[in-house]
C-alpha positions as CSV (number, residue, x, y, z in Angstrom):
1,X,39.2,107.0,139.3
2,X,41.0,110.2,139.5
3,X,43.7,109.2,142.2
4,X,44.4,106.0,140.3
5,X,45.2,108.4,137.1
6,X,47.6,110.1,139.4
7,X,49.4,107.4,141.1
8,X,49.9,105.7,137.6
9,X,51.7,108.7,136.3
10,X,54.9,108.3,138.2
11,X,57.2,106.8,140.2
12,X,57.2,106.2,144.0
13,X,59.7,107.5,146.7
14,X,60.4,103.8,147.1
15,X,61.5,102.5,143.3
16,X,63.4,106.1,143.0
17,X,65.6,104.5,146.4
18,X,65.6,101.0,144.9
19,X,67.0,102.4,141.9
20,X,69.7,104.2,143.2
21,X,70.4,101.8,145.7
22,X,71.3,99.1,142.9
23,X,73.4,101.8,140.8
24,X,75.5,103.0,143.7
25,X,76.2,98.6,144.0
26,X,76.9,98.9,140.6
27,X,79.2,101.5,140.2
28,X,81.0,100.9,144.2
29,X,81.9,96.8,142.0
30,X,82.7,98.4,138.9
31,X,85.2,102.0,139.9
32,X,87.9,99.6,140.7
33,X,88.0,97.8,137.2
34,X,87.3,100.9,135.1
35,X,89.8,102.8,137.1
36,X,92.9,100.1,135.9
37,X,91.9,100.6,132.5
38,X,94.0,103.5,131.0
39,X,97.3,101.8,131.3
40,X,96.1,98.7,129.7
41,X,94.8,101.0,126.8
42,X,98.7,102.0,126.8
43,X,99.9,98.8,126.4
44,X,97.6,98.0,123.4
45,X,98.2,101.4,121.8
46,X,101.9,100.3,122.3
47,X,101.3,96.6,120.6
48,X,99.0,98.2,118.0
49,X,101.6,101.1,116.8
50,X,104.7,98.3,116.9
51,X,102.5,96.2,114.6
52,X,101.9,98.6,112.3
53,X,106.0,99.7,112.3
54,X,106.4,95.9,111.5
55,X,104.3,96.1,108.7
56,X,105.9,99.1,107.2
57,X,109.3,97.7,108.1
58,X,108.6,94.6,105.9
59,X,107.4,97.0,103.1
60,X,110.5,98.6,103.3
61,X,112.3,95.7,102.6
62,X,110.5,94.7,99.7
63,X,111.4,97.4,98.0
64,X,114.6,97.9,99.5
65,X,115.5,94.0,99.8
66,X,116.9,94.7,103.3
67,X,115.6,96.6,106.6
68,X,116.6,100.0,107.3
69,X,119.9,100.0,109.9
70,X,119.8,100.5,113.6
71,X,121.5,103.8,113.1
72,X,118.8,104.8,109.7
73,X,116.3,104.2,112.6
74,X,112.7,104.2,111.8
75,X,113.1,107.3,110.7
76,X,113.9,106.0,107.2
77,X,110.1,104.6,107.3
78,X,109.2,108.3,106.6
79,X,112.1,110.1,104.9
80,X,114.7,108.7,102.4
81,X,118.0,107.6,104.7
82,X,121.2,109.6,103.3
83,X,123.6,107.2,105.5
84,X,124.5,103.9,105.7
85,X,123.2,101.5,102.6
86,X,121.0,104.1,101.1
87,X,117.9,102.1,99.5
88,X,117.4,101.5,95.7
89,X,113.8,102.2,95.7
90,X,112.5,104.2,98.3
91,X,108.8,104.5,98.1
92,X,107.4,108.1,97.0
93,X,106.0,109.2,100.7
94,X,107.2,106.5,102.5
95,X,105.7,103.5,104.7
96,X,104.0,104.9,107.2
97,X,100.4,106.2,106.3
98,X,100.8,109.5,108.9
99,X,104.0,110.4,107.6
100,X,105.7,110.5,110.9
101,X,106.8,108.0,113.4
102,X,104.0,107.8,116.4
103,X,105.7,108.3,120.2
104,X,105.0,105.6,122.5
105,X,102.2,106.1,124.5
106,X,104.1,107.0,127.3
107,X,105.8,109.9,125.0
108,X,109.1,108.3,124.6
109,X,110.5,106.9,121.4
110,X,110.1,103.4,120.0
111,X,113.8,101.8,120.0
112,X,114.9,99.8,117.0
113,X,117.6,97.5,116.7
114,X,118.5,95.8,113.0
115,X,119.8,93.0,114.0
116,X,117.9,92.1,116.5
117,X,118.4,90.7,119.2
118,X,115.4,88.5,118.7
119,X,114.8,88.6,115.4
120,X,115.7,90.0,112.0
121,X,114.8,93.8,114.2
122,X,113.8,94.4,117.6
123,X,111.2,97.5,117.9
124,X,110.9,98.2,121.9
125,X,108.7,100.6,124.1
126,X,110.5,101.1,127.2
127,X,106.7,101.3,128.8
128,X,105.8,103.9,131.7
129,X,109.0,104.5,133.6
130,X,110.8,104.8,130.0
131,X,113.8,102.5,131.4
132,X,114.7,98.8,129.9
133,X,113.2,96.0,131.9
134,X,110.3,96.8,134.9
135,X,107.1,95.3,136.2
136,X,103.5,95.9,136.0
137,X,103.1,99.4,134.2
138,X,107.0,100.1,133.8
139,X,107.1,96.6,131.8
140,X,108.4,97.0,128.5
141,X,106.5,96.1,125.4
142,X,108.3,94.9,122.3
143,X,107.9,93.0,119.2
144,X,109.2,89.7,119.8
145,X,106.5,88.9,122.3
146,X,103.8,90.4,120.6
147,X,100.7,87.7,119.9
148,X,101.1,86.9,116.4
């Protein structure tokens, strides 16, 4: 009876091996995958913050009854534009909830163009390498192809 008690109580040498045996599988299938993960939590970071200029950008232009110009910049999303067609109603703390324009998350600045070349305005992240154009994780990430 006693040496039943004692063998119940934990685990064997053999489901200790077993167990590591299966997470060592696990985690030899699953390093790859986790390890490609940070630069396409970039590129959604990127998508997210140009959604969310958009939005504020169309604000603007409700109350301004036209977007801010290329050379205003975004910058007019957060402080009252003093060139250009200055706006007639200019909303008390501006459009963007922060109260500052977020940096790509690369660190480089979101470029806007009003026109557009695509559209009424073109907000672009020039991605990793912070040049136009590239592939893979230098690809740039912009508005107009955003899934709407």
């Amino acid at each position: 009876m006693k040496s039943r008690k004692i063998r119940d109580q934990g685990f064997t040498l053999i489901e200790i091996m077993i167990v590591l045996v299966i997470l060592g599988i696990l985690v030899w299938q699953l390093a790859p995958r986790i390890m490609g993960k940070p630069e396409e939590a970039r590129r959604i970071k990127a998508q997210m913050d140009i959604s969310t200029l958009e939005t504020a950008l169309k604000l603007y232009k409700l109350d301004n009854g036209r977007y801010p110009s290329t050379e205003q910049g975004l910058q007019a999303l957060v402080e009252p534009p003093s060139v250009g067609v200055l706006p007639r109603k200019w909303r008390k703390g501006g459009y963007l909830e922060k109260g500052k324009i977020p940096k790509d998350p690369w660190g480089g600045d979101y470029v806007y163009l009003c026109p557009g070349l695509h559209g009424d305005f073109d907000i672009i992240s020039y991605g990793a390498d912070g040049q136009p154009g590239g592939e893979g994780n230098d690809r740039d990430v912009n508005n107009w192809e955003l899934e709407k």
